[in-house]
N, C-alpha and C positions, 0 to 999 in steps of 0.2 A: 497255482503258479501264475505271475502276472504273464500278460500277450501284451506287447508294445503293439499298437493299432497303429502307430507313427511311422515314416520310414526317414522320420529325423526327428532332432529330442522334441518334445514339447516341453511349454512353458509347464503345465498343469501338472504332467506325469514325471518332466525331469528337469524339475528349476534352475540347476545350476549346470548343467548339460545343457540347458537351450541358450543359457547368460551368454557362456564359454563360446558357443555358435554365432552367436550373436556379437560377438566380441571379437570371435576372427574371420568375420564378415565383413564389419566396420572396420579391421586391421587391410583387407584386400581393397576396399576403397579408397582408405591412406595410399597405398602406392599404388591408385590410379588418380592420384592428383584429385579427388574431390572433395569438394564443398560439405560439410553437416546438412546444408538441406536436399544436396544431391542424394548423400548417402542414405538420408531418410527415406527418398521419395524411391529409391533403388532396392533400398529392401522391403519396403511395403509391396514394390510392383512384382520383382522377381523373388524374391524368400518368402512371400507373407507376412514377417515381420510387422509388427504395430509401430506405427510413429510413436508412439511415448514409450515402448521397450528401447527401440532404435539410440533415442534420444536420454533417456535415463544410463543406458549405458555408456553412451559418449561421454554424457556428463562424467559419469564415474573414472574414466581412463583420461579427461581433460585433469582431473584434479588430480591423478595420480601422477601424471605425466607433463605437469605444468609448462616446461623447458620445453620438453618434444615440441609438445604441443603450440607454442609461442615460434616454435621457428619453422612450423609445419605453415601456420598461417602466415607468416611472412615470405614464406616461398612462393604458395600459391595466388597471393592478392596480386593483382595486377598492377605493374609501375605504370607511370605515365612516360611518355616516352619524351627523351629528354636529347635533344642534339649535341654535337661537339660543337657548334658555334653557341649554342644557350648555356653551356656548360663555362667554358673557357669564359663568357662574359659573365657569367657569374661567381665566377673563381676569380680576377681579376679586377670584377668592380669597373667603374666609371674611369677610363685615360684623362689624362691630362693633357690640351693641346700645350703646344709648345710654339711659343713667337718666333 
């Protein structure tokens, strides 16, 4: 009878049980607002996770996820900060003095 030595899946012993782990790892970092290289560097340091598992499976849930994922990164990038006096003269455009 097999002994799981693991006390979570392994890559070796249970490949698609660690994917799956590994998947809703990278889902817990989505809703903490991080970055791909954050999320890598997060589960290398606290899962053990390998950068190129981290990132092979990103990949895989970017291409399934195309939409998500397009307005996931538009959330998070940083605006530039834009005033209501920059704004209004840029809606507006150049006045016209008047004689």
């Amino acid at each position: 009878m097999y002994h799981n030595l693991h006390s979570f899946p392994c890559l070796h012993c249970h490949p698609y049980s660690y994917i799956r782990m590994v998947q809703h790892l990278i889902e817990r970092c989505l809703l903490l607002y991080m970055t791909r290289d954050q999320c890598i560097k997060a589960l290398a340091e606290h899962a053990s996770v390998r950068p190129q598992v981290t990132l092979t499976v990103w990949r895989e849930l970017l291409k399934e996820n195309r939409n998500f994922f397009q307005l996931y990164f538009r959330a998070i990038s940083p605006r530039p900060f834009i005033s209501r006096h920059n704004l209004k003269k840029a809606r507006f455009g150049r006045r016209r003095q008047w004689k």
